[in-house]
C-alpha positions in Angstrom: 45.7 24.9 -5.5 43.7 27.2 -3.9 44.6 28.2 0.0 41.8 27.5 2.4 40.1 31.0 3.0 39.7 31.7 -1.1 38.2 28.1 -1.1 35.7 29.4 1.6 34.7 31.8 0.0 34.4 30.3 -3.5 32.3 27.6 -1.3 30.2 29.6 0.1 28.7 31.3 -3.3 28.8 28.1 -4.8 26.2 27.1 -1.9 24.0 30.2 -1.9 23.4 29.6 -5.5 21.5 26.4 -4.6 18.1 27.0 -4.8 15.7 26.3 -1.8 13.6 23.9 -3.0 17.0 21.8 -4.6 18.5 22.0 -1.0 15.3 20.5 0.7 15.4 17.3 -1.8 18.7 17.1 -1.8 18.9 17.0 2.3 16.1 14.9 2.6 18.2 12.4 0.2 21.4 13.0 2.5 19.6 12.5 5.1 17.2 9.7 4.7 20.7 7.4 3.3 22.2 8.2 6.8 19.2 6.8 8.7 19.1 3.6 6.5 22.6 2.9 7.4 24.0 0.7 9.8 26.2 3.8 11.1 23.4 5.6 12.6 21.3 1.9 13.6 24.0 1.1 15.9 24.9 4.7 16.9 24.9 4.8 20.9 23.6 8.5 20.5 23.6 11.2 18.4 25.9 14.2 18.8 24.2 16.9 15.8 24.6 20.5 14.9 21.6 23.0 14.4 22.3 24.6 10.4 23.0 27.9 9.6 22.1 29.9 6.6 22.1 27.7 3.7 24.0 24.8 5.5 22.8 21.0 4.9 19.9 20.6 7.5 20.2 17.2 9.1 18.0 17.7 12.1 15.4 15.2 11.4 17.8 12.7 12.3 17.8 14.0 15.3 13.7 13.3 15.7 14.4 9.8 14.1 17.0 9.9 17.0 14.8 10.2 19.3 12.1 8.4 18.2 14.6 5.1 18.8 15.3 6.3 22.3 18.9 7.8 21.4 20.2 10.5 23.5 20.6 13.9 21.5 23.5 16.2 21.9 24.3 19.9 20.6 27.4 21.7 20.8 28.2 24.6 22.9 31.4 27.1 22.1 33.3 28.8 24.7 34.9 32.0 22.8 37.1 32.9 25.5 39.0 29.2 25.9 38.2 29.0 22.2 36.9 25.1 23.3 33.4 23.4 22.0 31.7 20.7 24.2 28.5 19.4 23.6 25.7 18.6 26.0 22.3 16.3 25.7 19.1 18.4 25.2 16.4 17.0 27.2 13.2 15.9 25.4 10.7 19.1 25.6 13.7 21.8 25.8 14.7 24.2 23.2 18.2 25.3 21.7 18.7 29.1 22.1 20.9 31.2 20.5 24.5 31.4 22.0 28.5 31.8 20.0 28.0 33.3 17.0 24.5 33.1 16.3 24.6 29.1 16.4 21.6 27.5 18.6 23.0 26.2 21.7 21.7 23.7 24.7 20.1 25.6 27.7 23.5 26.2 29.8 22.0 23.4 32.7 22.1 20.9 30.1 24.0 17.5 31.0 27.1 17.4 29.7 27.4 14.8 26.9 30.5 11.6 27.9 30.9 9.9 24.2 31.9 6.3 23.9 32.8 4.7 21.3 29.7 3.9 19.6 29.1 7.6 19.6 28.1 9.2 16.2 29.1 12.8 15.4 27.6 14.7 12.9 30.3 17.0 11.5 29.3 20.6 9.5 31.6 21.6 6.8 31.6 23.7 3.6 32.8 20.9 1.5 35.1 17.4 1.8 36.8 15.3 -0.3 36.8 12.1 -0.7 39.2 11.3 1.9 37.5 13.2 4.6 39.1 16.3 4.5 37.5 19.0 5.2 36.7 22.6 4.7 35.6 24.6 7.8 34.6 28.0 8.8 37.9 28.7 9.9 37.6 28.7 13.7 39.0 25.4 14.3 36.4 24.3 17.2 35.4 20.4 16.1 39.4 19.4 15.2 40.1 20.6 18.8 37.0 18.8 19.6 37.5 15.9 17.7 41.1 15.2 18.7 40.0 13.7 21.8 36.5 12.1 20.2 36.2 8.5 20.5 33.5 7.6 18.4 32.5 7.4 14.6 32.4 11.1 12.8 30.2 11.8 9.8 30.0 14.4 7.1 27.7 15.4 4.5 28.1 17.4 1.4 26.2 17.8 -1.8 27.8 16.0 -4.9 28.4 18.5 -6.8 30.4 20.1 -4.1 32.6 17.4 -3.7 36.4 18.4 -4.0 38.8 16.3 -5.6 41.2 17.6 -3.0 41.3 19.6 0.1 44.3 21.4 1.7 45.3 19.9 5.2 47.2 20.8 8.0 48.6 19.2 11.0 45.9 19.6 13.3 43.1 19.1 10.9 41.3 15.5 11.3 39.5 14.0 8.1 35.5 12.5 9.4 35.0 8.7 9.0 32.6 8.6 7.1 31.1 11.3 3.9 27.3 10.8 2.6 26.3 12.6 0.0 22.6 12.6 -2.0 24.3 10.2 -4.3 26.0 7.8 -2.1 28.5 7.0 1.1 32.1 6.3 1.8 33.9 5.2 4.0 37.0 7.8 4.3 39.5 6.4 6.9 40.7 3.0 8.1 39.3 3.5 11.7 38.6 0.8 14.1 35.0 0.7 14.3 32.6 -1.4 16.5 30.5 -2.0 14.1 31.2 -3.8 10.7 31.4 -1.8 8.2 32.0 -1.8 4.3 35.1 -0.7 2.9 36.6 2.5 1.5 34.3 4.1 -1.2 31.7 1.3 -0.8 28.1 1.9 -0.3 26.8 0.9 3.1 23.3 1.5 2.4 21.1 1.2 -0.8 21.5 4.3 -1.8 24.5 3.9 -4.3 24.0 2.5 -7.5 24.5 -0.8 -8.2 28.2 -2.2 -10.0 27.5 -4.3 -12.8 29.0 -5.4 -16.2 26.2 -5.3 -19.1 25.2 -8.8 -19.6 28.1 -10.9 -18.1 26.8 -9.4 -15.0 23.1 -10.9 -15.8 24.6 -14.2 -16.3 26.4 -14.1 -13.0 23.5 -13.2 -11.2 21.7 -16.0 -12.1 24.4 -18.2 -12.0 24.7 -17.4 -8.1 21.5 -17.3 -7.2 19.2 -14.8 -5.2 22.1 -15.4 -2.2 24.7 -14.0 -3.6 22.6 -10.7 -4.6 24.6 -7.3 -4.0 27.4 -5.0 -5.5 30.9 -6.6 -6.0 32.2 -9.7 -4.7 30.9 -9.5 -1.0 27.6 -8.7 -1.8 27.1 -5.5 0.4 23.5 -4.7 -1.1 21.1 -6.5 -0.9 17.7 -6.7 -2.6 14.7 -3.8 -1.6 12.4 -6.7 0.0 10.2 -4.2 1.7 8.6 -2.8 -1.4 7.8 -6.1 -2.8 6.3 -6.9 0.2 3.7 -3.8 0.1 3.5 -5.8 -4.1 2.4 -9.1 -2.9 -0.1 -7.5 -0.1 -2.0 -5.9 -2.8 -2.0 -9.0 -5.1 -2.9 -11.3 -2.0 -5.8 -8.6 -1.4 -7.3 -8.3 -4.7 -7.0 -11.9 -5.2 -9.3 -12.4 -1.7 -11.5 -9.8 -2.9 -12.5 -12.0 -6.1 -14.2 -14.4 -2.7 -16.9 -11.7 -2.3 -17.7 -10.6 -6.1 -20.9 -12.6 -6.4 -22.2 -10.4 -3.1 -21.7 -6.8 -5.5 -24.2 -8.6 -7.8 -26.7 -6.3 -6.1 -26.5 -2.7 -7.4 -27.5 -1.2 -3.8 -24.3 -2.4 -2.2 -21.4 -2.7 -5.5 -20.3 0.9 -5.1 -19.9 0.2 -1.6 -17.9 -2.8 -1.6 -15.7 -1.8 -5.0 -14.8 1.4 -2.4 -14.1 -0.5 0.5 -11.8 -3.2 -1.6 -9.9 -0.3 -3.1 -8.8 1.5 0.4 -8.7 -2.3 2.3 -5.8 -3.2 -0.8 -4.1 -0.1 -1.9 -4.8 2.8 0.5 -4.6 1.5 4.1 -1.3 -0.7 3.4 0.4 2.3 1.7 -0.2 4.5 4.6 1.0 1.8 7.1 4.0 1.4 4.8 5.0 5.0 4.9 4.1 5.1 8.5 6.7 2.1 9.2 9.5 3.8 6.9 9.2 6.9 9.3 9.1 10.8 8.5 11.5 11.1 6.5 10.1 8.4 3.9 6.9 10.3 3.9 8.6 13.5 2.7 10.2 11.8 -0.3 6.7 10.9 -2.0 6.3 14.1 -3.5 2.9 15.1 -2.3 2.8 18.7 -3.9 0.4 20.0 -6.2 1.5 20.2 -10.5 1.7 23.7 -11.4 0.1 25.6 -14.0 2.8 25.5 -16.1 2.5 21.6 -16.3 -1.3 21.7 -17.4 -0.1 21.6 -21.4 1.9 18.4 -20.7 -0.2 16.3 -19.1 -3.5 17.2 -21.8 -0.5 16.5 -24.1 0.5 12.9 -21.8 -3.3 11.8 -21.6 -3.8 11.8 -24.8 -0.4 9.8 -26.0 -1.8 7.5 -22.9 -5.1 6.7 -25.0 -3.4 6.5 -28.1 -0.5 4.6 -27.0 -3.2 2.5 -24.8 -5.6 1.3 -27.7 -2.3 0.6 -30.2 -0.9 -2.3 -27.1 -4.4 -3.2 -27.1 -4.7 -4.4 -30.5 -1.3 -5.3 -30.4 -1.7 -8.3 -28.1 -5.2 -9.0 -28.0 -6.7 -8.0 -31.6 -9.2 -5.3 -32.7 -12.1 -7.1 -31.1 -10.0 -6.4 -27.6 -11.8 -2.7 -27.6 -15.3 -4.3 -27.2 -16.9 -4.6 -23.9 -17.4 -3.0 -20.6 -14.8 -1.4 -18.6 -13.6 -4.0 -15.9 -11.6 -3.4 -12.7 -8.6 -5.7 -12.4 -10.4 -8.1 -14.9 -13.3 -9.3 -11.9 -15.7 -6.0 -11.0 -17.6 -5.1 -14.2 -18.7 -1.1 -14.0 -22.1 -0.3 -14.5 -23.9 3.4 -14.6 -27.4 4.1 -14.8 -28.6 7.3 -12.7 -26.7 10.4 -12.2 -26.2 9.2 -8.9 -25.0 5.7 -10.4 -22.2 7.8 -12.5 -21.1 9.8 -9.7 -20.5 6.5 -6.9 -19.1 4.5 -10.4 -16.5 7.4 -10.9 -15.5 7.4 -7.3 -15.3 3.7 -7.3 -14.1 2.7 -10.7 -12.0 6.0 -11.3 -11.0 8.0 -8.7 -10.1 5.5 -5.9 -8.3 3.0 -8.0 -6.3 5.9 -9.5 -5.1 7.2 -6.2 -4.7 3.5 -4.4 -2.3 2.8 -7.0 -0.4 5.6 -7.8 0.3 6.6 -4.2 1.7 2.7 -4.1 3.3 2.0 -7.4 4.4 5.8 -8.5 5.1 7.4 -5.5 6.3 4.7 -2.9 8.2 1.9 -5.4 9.6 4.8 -7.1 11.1 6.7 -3.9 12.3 3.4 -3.2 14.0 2.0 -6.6 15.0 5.7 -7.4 18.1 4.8 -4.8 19.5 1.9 -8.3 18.7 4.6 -10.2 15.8 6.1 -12.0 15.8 4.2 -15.1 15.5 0.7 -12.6 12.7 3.0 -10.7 10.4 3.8 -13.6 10.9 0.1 -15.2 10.3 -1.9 -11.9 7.5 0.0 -10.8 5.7 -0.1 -14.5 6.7 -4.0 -13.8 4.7 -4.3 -11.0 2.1 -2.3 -12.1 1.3 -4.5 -15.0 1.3 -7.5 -13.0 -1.1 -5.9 -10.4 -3.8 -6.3 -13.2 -3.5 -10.6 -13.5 -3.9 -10.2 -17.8 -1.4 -11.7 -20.4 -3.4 -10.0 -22.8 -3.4 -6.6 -21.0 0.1 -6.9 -19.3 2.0 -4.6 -22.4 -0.6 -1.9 -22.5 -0.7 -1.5 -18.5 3.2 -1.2 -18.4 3.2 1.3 -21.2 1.5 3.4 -19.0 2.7 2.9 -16.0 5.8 4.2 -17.5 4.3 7.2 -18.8 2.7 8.1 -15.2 6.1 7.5 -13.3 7.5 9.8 -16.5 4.8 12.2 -15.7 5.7 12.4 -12.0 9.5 12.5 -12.5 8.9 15.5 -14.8 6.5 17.3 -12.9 7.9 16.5 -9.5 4.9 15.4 -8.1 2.9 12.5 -7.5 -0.8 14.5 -8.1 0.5 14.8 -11.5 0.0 10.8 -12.7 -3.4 10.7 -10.1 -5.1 13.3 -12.4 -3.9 11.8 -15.7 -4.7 7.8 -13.9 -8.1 9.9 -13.5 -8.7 10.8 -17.0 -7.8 7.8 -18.6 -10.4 5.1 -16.4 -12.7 8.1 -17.3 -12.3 7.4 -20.8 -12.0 3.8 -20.5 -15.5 4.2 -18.0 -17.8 6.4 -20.7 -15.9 6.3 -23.8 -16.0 2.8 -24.8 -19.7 3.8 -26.4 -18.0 6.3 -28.6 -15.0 4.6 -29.3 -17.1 1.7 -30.9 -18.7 4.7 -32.9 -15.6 5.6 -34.7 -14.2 2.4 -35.2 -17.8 1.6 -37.2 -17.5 4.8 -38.9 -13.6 4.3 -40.0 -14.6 1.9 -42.1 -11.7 -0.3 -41.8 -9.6 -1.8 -39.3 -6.8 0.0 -40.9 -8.0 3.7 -41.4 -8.4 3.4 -37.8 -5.5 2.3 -36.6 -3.8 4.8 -38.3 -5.5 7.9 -37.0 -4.4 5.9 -33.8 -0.4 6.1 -34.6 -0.8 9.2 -35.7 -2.2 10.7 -33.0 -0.1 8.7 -30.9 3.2 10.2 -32.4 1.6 13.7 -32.7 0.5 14.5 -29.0 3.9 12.4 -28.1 6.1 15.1 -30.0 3.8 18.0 -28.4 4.5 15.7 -24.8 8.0 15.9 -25.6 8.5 19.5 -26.3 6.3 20.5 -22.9 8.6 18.4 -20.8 11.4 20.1 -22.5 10.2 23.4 -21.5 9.6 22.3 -17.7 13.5 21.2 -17.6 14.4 24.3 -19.0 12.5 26.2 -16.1 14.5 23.9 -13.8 17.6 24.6 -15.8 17.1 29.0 -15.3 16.0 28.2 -11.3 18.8 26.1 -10.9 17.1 23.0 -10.0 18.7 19.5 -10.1 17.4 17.0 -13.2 19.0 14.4 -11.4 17.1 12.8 -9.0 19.9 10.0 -7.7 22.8 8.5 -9.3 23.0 8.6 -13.2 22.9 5.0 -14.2 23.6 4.5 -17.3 21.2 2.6 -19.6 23.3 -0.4 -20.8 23.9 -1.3 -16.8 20.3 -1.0 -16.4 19.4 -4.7 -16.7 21.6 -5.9 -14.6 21.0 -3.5 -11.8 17.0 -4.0 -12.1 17.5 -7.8 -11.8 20.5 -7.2 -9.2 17.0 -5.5 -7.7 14.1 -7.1 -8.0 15.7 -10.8 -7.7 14.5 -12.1 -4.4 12.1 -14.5 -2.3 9.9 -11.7 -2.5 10.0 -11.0 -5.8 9.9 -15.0 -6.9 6.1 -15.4 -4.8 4.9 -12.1 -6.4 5.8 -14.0 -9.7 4.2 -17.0 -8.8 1.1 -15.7 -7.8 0.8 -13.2 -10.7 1.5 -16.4 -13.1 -1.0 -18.1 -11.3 -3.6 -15.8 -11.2 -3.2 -14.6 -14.7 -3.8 -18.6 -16.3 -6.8 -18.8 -14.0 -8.3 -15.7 -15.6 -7.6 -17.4 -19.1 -9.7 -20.1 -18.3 
C-alpha cells in the first residue's frame, strides 16, 4: 500500500487529467444527488468549503442553502495555532482570500455554534468506502471535526474511489460519501434524522436492485406500495415527472374542446401556437423552475457542434425510414395517405407563403421544441438517475402515449428513442429539436411526394424495400458517426457514462420498479381512454 503523501500525489494527477467540461457534469450530478437527499432537507445549516484548483465545486448548494433560509458557513484557518473555525457569511458579503489562498469569511463574520443537525461539507482528494479520507496533509478539519457534532459529508468522483485508505489515530472517516453515481452511508453514527443503512441509496440517484424477472413478478405481486430497492423499500417511484406527463395529456385532451373554433383559417395558426406553449412550454419551464437551479443545468441546453452535423443528416433520415416501415407495420400501406395531423385532432393546412411560414411555426417548430424540452430533456435528466437504458425507454414510453394512436403508438416510440439517442450522443438537447424539426417538415410538405413515389414504385413491395434499405444504410452511416463522436470523447477524456451502468437484463425490472405508480396508473388510464375514443 501506498503511504499517504505518494497517494496525494498520484491523486492529484489523476484529478488534473479530468477534463473541464467532465468535472462540471460530473459535479452538477454530485451535487444535485446531495440536494435531493434527506441529509441536506433536514440539515439545520450548511457549513461549505469554497474549491480550489480542480477540486469538486459544491457551492451551489450553498445558494440552494440559502434559498431555503439555511445559514451558510465558510472556514477560516489560523496558521499560527494551526486551528480552523468556521463562521456564517452574511447574505450580500463576499469570501476573500485568506490561509493559503483558500477564500475566507470577512474576519467580522459571526462565528458559526453547530448543533447537531449541522451538515459539514468535507474536501478531500479521494475516500473510500468507509469514509476514509485523503487530505492535503495539514490536518485542519480532523482537528476540526473531533469536536463536530453534526453529520459530515464527502464527495468524490467514482472513478476516484479507493478501495482502501491508510488511517491513523487522529484521522476521522465523514458520515456520509456521494459520488455522481450514488451515496453511502459510511459510519454507524447516531443521527437525528432517519437514515438508510450502510451503502444504501438515500436518494434516487442509485440504481435500482433487482433480479431479472423474479423481480417483475414481485413487483407486481406487492403492489405500487411496496415500490423501492430491497426489502424496505427505500426508493420510491419518480412521481414528479409523471405529473408534468398527465398535465400535457389533460391539456391536449381540453384543447380538442376548442377545435371546431380553428375551423377559420384567420385564427388556426393562432390558436395551434397558443395550445402548444399553454401544454408543453409553460408547464416545462414551471417544472424546471420548481426543481431549482441546479435541475435547470442538467437539461443540456448547449448548442450540437459541427462535428455532429453528419450524424444527425445520417439520424433524420434512418427517422423517415424507420418512421414509414412502423407505419405500414401497424396500420397498412394505405396509413401514408392523408394530411399531416397534430396529435390526431388539428389537421395542417398551407396555402400562401405566409400560410407556410405560421404552419411551420405552428405545426413544426413549436411542437418540436414543447416536446422535446419535456420528454428528451426533462424525463430523461430525471430517469437517467435508474439508469440510461430505463431513461431513453420511459421517456420514448411517454412520448408515444402523448400522441392518443394505437395505430401510431410503435412508430412514435421508435423515434422518440432515436431523439433521446441523438441527445445522449451529442450531449445536447438542440440536437433531437433540429432533427424533431426536420421530420414534421417532411411529414408537413412531403406527404405530396411521397404519394408520388409510392405510385411510381409500382408495387407495394419495390417500395418497401427501397424503405429497409435505406433504413439499414443511413442506420450503419448513423452508427459509424456516433462512433466517431465517442472516440472524440474517448481522446478529450470525457466520461460515456452518464449515471450508473445498468445492465440491460435488470432493465425491466428497474423501469417498472420506476414508472409503477398512482401517477403513472391515471396517465394509463387516460391515454387508454383517449386512444379508443379516437378509434371511434
Amino acid at each position: 500500500m501506498m503511504d499517504k503523501m505518494t497517494l496525494r500525489g498520484v491523486l492529484l494527477q489523476k484529478r488534473a487529467e479530468f477534463s473541464r467540461e467532465q468535472r462540471k457534469e460530473l459535479d452538477r450530478n454530485i451535487t444535485a444527488g446531495i440536494i435531493d437527499s434527506s441529509i441536506f432537507k433536514n440539515a439545520s445549516m450548511l457549513l461549505i468549503y469554497a474549491p480550489l484548483e480542480n477540486e469538486i465545486n459544491l457551492l451551489p448548494l450553498a445558494h440552494v442553502a440559502r434559498k431555503r433560509g439555511l445559514p451558510i458557513a465558510f472556514p477560516r484557518c489560523d496558521k499560527e495555532t494551526n486551528t480552523m473555525q468556521f463562521y456564517f457569511l452574511p447574505e450580500g458579503q463576499k469570501l476573500t482570500p485568506g490561509a493559503y489562498g483558500i477564500p475566507e469569511p470577512p474576519e467580522d463574520a459571526p462565528v458559526c455554534i453547530p448543533d447537531e443537525r449541522a451538515l459539514c461539507i468535507v474536501p478531500a482528494l479521494s475516500y473510500d468506502l468507509d469514509g476514509n479520507r485523503i487530505g492535503y496533509g495539514k490536518g485542519y478539519y480532523d482537528r476540526y471535526l473531533s469536536t463536530f457534532p453534526g453529520i459530515t459529508l464527502g464527495a468524490t468522483y467514482a472513478t476516484m474511489l479507493l478501495k482502501t485508505v491508510p488511517t491513523e489515530a487522529h484521522d476521522l472517516p465523514v458520515d456520509w460519501l456521494f459520488t455522481e453515481r450514488g451515496a453511502y452511508h459510511c459510519c454507524e453514527t447516531v443521527a437525528p434524522i432517519t437514515q438508510p443503512t450502510k451503502k444504501e441509496t438515500i436518494s434516487q440517484s442509485e440504481e435500482v436492485p433487482s433480479h431479472g424477472w423474479k423481480r417483475i413478478y414481485e413487483i407486481l405481486m406487492n403492489g405500487a406500495s411496496k415500490l423501492g430497492g430491497g426489502k424496505d423499500g427505500a426508493l420510491k417511484p419518480l412521481h414528479a415527472p409523471l405529473i408534468l406527463v398527465l398535465c400535457n395529456f389533460v391539456l391536449l385532451l381540453l384543447s380538442r374542446l376548442i377545435d371546431a373554433r380553428l375551423l377559420d383559417r384567420t385564427s388556426e395558426f393562432v390558436g395551434v401556437i397558443l395550445i402548444q406553449v399553454l401544454t408543453f412550454i409553460i408547464p416545462a419551464i414551471l417544472y424546471c423552475k420548481l426543481r431549482g437551479e441546479i435541475f435547470a443545468e442538467r437539461i443540456r441546453l448547449r448548442a450540437p457542434r459541427i462535428s455532429h452535423v453528419l450524424f444527425l443528416l445520417y439520424l433524420l433520415v434512418v427517422m423517415i425510414a424507420g418512421g414509414l416501415l412502423t407505419s405500414i407495420l401497424t396500420g397498412g400501406i394505405r396509413s401514408l395517405e392523408g394530411s399531416f395531423t397534430l396529435y390526431d385532432t388539428f389537421v395542417a393546412r398551407t396555402g400562401t407563403s405566409t400560410e407556410t411560414v405560421f404552419a411551420i411555426v405552428a405545426y413544426a417548430l413549436l411542437p418540436a421544441v414543447g416536446e422535446e424540452l419535456t420528454y428528451r430533456s426533462i424525463l430523461c435528466s430525471e430517469y437517467e438517475k435508474r439508469g440510461v437504458g430505463v431513461a431513453l425507454v420511459a421517456s420514448a414510453l411517454t412520448f408515444a402515449m402523448l400522441h392518443f394512436s394505437f395505430a401510431h403508438f410503435l412508430t412514435y416510440f421508435f423515434l422518440g428513442l432515436l431523439l433521446a439517442a441523438a441527445m445522449y450522443t451529442t450531449r445536447s438537447f438542440l440536437a433531437p429539436i433540429l432533427l424533431h424539426i426536420c421530420y414534421n417538415i417532411f411529414c408537413l410538405f412531403g406527404q405530396p411526394y411521397l404519394s408520388a413515389f409510392y405510385v411510381n414504385a409500382g408495387s407495394n413491395e419495390i417500395f418497401i424495400f427501397c424503405l429497409v434499405v435505406l433504413f439499414l444504410l443511413f442506420a450503419a452511416f448513423a452508427a459509424g458517426e456516433a462512433r466517431k463522436i465517442y472516440h472524440i470523447h474517448a481522446k478529450k477524456n470525457i466520461s460515456s457514462n452518464y449515471t450508473t451502468a445498468l445492465p440491460w437484463r435488470r432493465l425491466p425490472a428497474t423501469l417498472l420498479e420506476t414508472l409503477l405508480s398512482p401517477v403513472a396508473a391515471v396517465c394509463l388510464v387516460v391515454w387508454l381512454i383517449a386512444s379508443v375514443v379516437n378509434l371511434t
